[in-house]
N, CA, C and O atoms as a GROMACS GRO file, in nm:
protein
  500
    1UNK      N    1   0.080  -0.120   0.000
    1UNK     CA    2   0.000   0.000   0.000
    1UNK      C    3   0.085   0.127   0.000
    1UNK      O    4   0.035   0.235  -0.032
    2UNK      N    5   0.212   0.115   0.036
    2UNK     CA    6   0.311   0.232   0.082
    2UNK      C    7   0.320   0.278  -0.078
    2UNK      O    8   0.298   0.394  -0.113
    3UNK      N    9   0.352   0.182  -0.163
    3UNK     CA   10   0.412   0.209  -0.284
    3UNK      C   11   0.292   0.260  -0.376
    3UNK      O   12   0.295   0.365  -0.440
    4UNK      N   13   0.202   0.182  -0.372
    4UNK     CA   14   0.061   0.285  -0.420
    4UNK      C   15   0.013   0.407  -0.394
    4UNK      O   16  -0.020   0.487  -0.481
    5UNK      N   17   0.007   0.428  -0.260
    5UNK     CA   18  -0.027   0.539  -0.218
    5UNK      C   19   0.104   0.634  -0.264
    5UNK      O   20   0.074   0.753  -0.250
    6UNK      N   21   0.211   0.621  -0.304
    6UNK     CA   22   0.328   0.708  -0.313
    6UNK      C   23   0.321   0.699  -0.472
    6UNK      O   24   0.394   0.784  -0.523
    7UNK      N   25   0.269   0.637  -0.543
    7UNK     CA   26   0.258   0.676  -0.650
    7UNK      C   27   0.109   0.774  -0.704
    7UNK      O   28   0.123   0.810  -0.821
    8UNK      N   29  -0.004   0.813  -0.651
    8UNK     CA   30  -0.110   0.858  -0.656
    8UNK      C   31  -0.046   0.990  -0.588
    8UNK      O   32  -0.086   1.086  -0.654
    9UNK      N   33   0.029   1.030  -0.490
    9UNK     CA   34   0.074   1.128  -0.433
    9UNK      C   35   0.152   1.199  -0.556
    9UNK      O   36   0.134   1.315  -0.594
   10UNK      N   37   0.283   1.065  -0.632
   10UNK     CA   38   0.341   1.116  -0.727
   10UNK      C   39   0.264   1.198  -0.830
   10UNK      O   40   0.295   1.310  -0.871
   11UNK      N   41   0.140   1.112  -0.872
   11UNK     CA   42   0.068   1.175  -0.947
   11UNK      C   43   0.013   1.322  -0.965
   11UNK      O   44   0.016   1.385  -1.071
   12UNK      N   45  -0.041   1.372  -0.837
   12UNK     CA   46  -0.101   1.446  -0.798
   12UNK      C   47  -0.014   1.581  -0.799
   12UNK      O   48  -0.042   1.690  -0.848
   13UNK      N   49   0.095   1.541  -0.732
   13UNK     CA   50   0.186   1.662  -0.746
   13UNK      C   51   0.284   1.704  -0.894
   13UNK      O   52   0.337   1.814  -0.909
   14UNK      N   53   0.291   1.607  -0.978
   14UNK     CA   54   0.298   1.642  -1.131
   14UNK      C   55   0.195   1.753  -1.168
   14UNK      O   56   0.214   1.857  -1.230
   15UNK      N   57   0.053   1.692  -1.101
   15UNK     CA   58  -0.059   1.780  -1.208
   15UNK      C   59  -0.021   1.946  -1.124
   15UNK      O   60  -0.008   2.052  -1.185
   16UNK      N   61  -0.013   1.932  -1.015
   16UNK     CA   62   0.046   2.074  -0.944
   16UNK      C   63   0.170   2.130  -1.041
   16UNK      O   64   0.152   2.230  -1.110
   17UNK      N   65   0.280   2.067  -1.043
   17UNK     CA   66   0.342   2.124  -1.130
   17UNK      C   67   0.349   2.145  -1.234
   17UNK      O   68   0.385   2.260  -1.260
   18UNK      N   69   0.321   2.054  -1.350
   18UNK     CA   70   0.246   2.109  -1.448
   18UNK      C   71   0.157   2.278  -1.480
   18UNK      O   72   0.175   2.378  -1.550
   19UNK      N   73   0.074   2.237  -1.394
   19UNK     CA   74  -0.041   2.383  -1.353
   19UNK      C   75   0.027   2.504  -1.284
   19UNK      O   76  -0.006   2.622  -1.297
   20UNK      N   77   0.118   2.457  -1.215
   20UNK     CA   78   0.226   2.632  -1.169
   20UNK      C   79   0.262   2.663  -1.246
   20UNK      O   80   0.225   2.780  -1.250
   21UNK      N   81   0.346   2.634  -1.373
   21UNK     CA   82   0.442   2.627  -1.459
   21UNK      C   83   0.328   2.719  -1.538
   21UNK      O   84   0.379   2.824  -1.576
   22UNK      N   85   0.168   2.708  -1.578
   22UNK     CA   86   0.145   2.791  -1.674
   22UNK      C   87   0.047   2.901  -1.614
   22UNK      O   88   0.007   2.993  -1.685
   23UNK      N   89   0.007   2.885  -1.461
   23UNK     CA   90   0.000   2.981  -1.380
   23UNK      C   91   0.039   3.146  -1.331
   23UNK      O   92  -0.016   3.254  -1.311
   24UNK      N   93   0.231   3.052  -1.326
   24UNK     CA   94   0.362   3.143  -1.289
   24UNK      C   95   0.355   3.220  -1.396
   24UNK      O   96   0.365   3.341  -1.375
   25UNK      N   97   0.337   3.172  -1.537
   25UNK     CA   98   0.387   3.244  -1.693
   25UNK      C   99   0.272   3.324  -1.673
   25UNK      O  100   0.319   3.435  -1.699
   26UNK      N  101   0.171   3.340  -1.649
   26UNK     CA  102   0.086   3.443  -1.664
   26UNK      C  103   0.036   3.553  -1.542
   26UNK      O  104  -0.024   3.658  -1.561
   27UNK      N  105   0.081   3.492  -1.405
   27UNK     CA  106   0.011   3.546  -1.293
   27UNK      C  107   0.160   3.586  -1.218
   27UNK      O  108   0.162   3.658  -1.119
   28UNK      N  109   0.240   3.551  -1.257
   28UNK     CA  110   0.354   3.538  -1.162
   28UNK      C  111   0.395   3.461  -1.040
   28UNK      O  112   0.301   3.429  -0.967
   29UNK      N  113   0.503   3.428  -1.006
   29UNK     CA  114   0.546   3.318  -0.903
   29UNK      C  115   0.429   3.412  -0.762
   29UNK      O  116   0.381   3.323  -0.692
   30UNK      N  117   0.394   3.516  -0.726
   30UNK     CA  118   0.367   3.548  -0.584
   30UNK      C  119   0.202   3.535  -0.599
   30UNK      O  120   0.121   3.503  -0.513
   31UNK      N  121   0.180   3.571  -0.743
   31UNK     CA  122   0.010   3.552  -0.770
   31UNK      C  123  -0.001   3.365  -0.765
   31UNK      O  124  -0.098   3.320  -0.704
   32UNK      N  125   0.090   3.271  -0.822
   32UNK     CA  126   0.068   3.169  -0.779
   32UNK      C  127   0.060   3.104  -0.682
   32UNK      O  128   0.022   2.988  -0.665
   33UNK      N  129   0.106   3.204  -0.595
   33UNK     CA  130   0.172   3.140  -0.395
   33UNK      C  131   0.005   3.204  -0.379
   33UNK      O  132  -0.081   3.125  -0.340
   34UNK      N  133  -0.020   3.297  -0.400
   34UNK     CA  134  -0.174   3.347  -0.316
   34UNK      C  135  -0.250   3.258  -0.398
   34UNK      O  136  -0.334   3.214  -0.319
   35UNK      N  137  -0.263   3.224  -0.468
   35UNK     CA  138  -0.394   3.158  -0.496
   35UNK      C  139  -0.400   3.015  -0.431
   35UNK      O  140  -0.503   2.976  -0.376
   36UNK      N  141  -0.290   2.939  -0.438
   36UNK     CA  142  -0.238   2.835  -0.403
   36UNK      C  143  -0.226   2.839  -0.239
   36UNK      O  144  -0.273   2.740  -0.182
   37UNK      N  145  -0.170   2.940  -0.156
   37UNK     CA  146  -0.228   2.960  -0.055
   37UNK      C  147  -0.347   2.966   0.022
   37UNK      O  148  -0.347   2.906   0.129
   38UNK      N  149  -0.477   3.046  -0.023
   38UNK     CA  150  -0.616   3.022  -0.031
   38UNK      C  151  -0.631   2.944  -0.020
   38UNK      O  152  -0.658   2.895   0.089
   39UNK      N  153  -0.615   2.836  -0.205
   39UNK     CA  154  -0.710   2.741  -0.193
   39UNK      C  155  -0.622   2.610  -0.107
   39UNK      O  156  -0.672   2.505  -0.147
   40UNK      N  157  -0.504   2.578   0.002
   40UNK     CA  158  -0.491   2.500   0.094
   40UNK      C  159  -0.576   2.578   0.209
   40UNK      O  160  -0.659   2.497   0.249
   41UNK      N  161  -0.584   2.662   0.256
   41UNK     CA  162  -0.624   2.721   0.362
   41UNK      C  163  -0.785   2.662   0.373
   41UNK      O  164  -0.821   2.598   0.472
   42UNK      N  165  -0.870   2.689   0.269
   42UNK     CA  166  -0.972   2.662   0.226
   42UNK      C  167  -1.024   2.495   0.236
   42UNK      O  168  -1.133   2.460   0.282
   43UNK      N  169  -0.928   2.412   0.187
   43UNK     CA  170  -0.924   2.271   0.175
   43UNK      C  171  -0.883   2.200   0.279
   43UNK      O  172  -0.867   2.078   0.272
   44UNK      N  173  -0.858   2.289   0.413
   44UNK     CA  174  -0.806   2.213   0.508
   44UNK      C  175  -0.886   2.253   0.600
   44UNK      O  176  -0.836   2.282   0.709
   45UNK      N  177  -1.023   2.266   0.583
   45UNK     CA  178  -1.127   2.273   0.658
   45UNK      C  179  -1.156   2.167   0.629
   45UNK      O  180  -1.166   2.106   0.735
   46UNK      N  181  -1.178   2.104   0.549
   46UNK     CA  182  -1.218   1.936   0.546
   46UNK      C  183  -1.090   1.850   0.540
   46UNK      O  184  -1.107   1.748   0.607
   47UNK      N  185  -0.994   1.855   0.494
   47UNK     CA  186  -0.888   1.829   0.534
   47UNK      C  187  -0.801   1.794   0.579
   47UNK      O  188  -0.718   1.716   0.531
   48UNK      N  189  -0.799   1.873   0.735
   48UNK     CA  190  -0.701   1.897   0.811
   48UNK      C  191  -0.571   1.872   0.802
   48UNK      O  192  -0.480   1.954   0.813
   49UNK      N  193  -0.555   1.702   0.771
   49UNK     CA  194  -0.376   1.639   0.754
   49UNK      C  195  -0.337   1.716   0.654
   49UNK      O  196  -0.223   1.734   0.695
   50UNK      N  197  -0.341   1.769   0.566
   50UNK     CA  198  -0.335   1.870   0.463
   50UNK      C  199  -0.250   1.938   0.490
   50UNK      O  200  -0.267   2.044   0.429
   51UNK      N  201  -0.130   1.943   0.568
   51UNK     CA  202  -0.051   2.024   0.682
   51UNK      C  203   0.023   2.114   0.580
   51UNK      O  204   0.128   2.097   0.642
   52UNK      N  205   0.050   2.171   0.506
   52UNK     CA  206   0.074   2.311   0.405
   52UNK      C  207   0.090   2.375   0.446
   52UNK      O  208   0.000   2.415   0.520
   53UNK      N  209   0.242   2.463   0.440
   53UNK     CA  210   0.205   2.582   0.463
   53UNK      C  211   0.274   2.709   0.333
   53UNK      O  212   0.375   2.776   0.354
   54UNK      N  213   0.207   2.714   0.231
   54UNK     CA  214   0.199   2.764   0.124
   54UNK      C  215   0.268   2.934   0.122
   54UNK      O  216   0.307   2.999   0.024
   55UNK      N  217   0.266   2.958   0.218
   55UNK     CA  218   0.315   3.123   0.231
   55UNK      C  219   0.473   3.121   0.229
   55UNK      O  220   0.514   3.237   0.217
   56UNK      N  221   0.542   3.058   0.235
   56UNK     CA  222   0.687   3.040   0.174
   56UNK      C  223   0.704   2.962   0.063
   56UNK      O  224   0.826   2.971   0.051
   57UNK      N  225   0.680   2.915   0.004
   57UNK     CA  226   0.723   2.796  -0.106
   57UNK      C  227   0.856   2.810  -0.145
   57UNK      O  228   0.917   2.916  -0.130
   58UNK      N  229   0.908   2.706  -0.196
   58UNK     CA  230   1.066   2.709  -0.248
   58UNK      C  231   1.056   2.693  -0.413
   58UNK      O  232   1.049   2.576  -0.449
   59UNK      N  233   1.055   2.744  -0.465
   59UNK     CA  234   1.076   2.738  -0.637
   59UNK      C  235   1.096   2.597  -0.681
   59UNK      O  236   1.026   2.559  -0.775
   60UNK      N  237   1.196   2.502  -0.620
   60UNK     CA  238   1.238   2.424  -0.679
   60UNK      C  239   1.202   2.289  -0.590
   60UNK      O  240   1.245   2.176  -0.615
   61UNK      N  241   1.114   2.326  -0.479
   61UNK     CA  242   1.046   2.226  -0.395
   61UNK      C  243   0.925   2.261  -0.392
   61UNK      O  244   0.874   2.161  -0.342
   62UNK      N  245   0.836   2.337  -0.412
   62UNK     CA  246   0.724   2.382  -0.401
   62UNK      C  247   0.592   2.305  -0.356
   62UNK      O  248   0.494   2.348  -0.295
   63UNK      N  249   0.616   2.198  -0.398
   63UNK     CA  250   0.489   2.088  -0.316
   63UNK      C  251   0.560   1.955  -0.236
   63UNK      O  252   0.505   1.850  -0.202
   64UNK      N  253   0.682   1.990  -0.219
   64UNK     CA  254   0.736   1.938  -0.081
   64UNK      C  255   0.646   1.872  -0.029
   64UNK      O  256   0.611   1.754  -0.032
   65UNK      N  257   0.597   2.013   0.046
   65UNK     CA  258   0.507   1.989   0.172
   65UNK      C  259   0.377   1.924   0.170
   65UNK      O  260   0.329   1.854   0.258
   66UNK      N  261   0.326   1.955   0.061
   66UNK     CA  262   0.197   1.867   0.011
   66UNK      C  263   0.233   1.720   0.014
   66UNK      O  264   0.166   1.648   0.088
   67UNK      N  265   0.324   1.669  -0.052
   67UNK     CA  266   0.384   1.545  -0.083
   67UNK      C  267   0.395   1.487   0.055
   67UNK      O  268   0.362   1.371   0.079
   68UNK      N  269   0.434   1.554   0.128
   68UNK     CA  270   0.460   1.507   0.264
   68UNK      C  271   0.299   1.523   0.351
   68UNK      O  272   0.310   1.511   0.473
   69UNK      N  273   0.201   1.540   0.317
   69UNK     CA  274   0.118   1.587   0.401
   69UNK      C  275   0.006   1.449   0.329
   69UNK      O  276  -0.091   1.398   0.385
   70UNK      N  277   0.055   1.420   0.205
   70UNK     CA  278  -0.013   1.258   0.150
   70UNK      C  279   0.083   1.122   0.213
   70UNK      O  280   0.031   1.010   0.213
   71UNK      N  281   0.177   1.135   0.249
   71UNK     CA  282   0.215   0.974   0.326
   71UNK      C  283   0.128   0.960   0.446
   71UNK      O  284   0.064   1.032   0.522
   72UNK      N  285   0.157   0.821   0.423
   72UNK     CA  286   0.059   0.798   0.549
   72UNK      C  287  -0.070   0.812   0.524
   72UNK      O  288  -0.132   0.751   0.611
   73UNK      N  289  -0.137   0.860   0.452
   73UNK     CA  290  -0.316   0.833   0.424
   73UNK      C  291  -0.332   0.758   0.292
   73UNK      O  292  -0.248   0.760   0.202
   74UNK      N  293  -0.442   0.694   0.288
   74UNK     CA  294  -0.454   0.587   0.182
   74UNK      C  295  -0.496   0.682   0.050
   74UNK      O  296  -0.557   0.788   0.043
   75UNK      N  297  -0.439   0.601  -0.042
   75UNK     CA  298  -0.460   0.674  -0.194
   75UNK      C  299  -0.587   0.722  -0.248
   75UNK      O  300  -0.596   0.795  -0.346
   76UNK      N  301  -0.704   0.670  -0.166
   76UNK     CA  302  -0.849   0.715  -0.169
   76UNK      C  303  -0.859   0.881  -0.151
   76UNK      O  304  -0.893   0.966  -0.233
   77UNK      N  305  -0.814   0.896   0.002
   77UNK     CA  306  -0.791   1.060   0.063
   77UNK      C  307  -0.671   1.106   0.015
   77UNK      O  308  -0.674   1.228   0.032
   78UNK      N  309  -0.577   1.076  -0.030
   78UNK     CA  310  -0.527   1.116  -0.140
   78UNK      C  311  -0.612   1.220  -0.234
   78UNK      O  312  -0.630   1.342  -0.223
   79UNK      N  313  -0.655   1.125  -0.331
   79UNK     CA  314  -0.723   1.135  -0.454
   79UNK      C  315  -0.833   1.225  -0.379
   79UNK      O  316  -0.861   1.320  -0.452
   80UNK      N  317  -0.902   1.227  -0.265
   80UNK     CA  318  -0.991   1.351  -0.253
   80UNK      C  319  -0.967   1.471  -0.201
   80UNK      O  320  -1.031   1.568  -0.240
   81UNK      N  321  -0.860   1.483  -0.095
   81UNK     CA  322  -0.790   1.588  -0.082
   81UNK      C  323  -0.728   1.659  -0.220
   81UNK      O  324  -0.773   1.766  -0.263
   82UNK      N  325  -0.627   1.590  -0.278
   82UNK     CA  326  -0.607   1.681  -0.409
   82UNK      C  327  -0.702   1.694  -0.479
   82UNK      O  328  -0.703   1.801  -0.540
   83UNK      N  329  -0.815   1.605  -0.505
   83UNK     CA  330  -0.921   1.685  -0.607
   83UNK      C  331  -0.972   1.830  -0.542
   83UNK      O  332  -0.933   1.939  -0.585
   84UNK      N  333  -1.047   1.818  -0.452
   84UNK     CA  334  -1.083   1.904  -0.333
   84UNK      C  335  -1.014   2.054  -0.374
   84UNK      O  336  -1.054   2.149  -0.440
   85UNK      N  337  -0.871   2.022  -0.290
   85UNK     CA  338  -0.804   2.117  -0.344
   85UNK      C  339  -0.736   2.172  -0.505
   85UNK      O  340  -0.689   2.283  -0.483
   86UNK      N  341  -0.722   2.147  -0.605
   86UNK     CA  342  -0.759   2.127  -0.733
   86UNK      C  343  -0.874   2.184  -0.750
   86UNK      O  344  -0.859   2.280  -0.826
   87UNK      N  345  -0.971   2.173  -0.719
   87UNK     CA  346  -1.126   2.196  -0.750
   87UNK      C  347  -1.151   2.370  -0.721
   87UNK      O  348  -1.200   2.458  -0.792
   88UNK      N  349  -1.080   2.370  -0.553
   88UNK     CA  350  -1.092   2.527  -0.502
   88UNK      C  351  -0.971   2.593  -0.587
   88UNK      O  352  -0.978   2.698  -0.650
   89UNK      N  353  -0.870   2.517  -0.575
   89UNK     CA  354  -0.739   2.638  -0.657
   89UNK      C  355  -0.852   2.698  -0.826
   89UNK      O  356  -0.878   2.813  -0.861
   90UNK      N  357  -0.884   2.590  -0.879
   90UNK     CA  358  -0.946   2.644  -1.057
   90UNK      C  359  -1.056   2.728  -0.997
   90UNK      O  360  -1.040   2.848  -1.018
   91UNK      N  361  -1.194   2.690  -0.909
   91UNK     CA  362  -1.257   2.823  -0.856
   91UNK      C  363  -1.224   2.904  -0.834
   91UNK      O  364  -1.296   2.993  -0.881
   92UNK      N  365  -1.142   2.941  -0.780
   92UNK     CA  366  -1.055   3.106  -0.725
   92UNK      C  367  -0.993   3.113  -0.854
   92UNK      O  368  -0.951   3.229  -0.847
   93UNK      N  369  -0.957   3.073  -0.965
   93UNK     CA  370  -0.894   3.149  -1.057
   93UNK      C  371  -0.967   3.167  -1.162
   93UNK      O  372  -0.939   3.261  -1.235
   94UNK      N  373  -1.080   3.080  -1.195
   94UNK     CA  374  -1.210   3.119  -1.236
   94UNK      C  375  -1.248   3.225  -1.223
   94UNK      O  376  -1.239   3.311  -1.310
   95UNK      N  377  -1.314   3.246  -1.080
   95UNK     CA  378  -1.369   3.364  -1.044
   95UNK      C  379  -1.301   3.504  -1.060
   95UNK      O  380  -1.368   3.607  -1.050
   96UNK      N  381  -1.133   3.508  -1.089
   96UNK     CA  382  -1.034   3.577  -1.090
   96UNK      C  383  -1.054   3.598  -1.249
   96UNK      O  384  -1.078   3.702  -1.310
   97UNK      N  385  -1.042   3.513  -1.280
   97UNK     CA  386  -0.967   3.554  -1.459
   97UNK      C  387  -1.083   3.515  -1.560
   97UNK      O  388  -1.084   3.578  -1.666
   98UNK      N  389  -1.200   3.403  -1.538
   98UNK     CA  390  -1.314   3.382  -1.622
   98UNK      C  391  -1.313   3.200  -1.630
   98UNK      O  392  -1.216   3.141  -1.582
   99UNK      N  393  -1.391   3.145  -1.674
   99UNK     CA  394  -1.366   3.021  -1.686
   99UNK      C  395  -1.315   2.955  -1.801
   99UNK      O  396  -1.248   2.853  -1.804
  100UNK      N  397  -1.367   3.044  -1.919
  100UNK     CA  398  -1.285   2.973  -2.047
  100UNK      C  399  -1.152   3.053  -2.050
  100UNK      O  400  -1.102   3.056  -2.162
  101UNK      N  401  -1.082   3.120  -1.951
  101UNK     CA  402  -0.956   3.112  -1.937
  101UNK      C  403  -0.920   3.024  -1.864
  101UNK      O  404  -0.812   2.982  -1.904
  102UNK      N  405  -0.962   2.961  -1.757
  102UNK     CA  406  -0.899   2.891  -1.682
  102UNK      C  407  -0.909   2.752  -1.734
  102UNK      O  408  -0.835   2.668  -1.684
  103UNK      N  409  -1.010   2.711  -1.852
  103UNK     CA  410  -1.010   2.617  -1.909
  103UNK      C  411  -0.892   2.603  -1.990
  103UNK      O  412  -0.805   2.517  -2.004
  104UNK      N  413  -0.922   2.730  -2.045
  104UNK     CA  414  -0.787   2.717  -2.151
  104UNK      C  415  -0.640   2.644  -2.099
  104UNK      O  416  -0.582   2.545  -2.145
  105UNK      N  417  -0.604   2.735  -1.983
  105UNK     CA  418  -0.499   2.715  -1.896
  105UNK      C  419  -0.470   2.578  -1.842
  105UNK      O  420  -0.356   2.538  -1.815
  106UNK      N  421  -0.609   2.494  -1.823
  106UNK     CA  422  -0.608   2.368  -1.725
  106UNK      C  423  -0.547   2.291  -1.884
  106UNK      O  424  -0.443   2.227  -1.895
  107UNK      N  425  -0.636   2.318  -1.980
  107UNK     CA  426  -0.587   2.177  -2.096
  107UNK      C  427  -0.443   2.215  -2.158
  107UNK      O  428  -0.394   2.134  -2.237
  108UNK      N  429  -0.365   2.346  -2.124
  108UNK     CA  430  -0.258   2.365  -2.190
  108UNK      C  431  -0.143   2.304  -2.046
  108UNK      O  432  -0.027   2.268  -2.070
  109UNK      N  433  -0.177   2.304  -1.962
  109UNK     CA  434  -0.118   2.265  -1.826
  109UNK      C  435  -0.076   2.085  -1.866
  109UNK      O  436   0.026   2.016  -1.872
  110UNK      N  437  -0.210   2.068  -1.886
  110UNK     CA  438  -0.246   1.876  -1.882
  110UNK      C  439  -0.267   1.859  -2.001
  110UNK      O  440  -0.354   1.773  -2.014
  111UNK      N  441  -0.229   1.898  -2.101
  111UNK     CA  442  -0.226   1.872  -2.253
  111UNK      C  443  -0.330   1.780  -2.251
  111UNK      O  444  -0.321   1.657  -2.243
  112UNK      N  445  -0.444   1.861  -2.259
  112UNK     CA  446  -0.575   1.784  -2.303
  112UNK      C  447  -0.600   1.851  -2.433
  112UNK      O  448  -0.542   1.951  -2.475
  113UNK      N  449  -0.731   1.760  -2.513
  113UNK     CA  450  -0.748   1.834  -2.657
  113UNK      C  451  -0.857   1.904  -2.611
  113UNK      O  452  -0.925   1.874  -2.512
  114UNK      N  453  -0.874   2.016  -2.701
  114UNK     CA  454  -0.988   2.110  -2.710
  114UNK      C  455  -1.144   2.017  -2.698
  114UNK      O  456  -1.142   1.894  -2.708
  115UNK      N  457  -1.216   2.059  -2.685
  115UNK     CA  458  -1.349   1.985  -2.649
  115UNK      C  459  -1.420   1.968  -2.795
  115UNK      O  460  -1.501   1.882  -2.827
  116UNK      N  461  -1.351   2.106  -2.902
  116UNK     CA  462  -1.404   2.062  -3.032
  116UNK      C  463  -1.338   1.915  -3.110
  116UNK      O  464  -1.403   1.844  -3.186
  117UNK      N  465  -1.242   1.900  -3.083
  117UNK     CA  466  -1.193   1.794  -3.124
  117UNK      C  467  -1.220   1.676  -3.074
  117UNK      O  468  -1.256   1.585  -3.149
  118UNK      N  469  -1.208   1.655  -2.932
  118UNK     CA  470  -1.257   1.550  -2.906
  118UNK      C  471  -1.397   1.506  -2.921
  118UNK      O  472  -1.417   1.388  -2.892
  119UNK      N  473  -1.496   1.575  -2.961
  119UNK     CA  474  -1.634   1.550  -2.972
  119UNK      C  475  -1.606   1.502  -3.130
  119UNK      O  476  -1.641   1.387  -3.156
  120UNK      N  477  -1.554   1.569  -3.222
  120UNK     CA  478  -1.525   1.528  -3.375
  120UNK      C  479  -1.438   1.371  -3.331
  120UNK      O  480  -1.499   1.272  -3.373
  121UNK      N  481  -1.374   1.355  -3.292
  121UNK     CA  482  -1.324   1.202  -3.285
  121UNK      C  483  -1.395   1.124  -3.218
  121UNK      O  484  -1.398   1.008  -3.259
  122UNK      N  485  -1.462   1.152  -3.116
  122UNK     CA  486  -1.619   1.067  -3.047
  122UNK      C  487  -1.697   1.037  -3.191
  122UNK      O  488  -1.728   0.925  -3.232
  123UNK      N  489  -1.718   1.144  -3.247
  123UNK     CA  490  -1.847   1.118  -3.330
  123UNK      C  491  -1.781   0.994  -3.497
  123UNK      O  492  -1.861   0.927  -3.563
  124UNK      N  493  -1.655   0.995  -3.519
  124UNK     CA  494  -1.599   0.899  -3.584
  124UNK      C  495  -1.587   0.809  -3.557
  124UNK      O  496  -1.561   0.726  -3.644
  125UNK      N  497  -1.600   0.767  -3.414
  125UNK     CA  498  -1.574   0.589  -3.375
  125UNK      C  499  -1.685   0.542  -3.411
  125UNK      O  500  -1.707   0.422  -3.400
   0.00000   0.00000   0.00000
């Protein structure tokens, strides 16, 4: 279970980095610490082990602490804590910047295809 759960953790904090990376390019490294700040603050009302503390981050460790705040709980609360939080970080930047920006941003983050395309390749199978 150690090695599962440490790979779902792995997971989770890719999609974080990924998503800073096109965050930072548009909002800047301190607009990414506040939003990212919030939405742990926010998510650790249900939470709690969630132990973050987002108001320093290190550039080149930055979800450290997250990573460390998923050992020890099973890959289930895992997977709902980071959605959770995931869910509040894109709300607050939604509400900030619009949603078909933040869409835009989420599928250029996670190299997803546009929704026109994938509905044109649905409709060919």
């Amino acid at each position: 279970m150690p090695q599962h759960t440490e790979k779902v953790a792995d997971t989770a904090i890719n999609l974080w980095e990924q998503l800073a990376t096109q965050i930072i390019s548009i909002v800047g490294k301190e607009g990414f610490n506040s939003l990212y700040a919030r939405s742990v603050f926010l998510t650790q009302a249900k939470f709690p082990r969630l132990s973050v503390d987002p108001r320093s981050p290190q550039t080149d460790h930055r979800f450290t602490e997250l990573k460390i705040s998923f050992e020890g709980q099973a890959p289930t609360q895992v997977r709902e804590a980071n959605g959770l939080l995931l869910i509040t970080f894109t709300d607050i930047l939604s509400s900030l910047i619009g949603e078909q920006i933040t869409t835009s941003i989420l599928r250029s983050a996670w190299g997803i295809d546009t929704p026109m395309r994938a509905d044109k390749e649905f409709k060919h199978e």
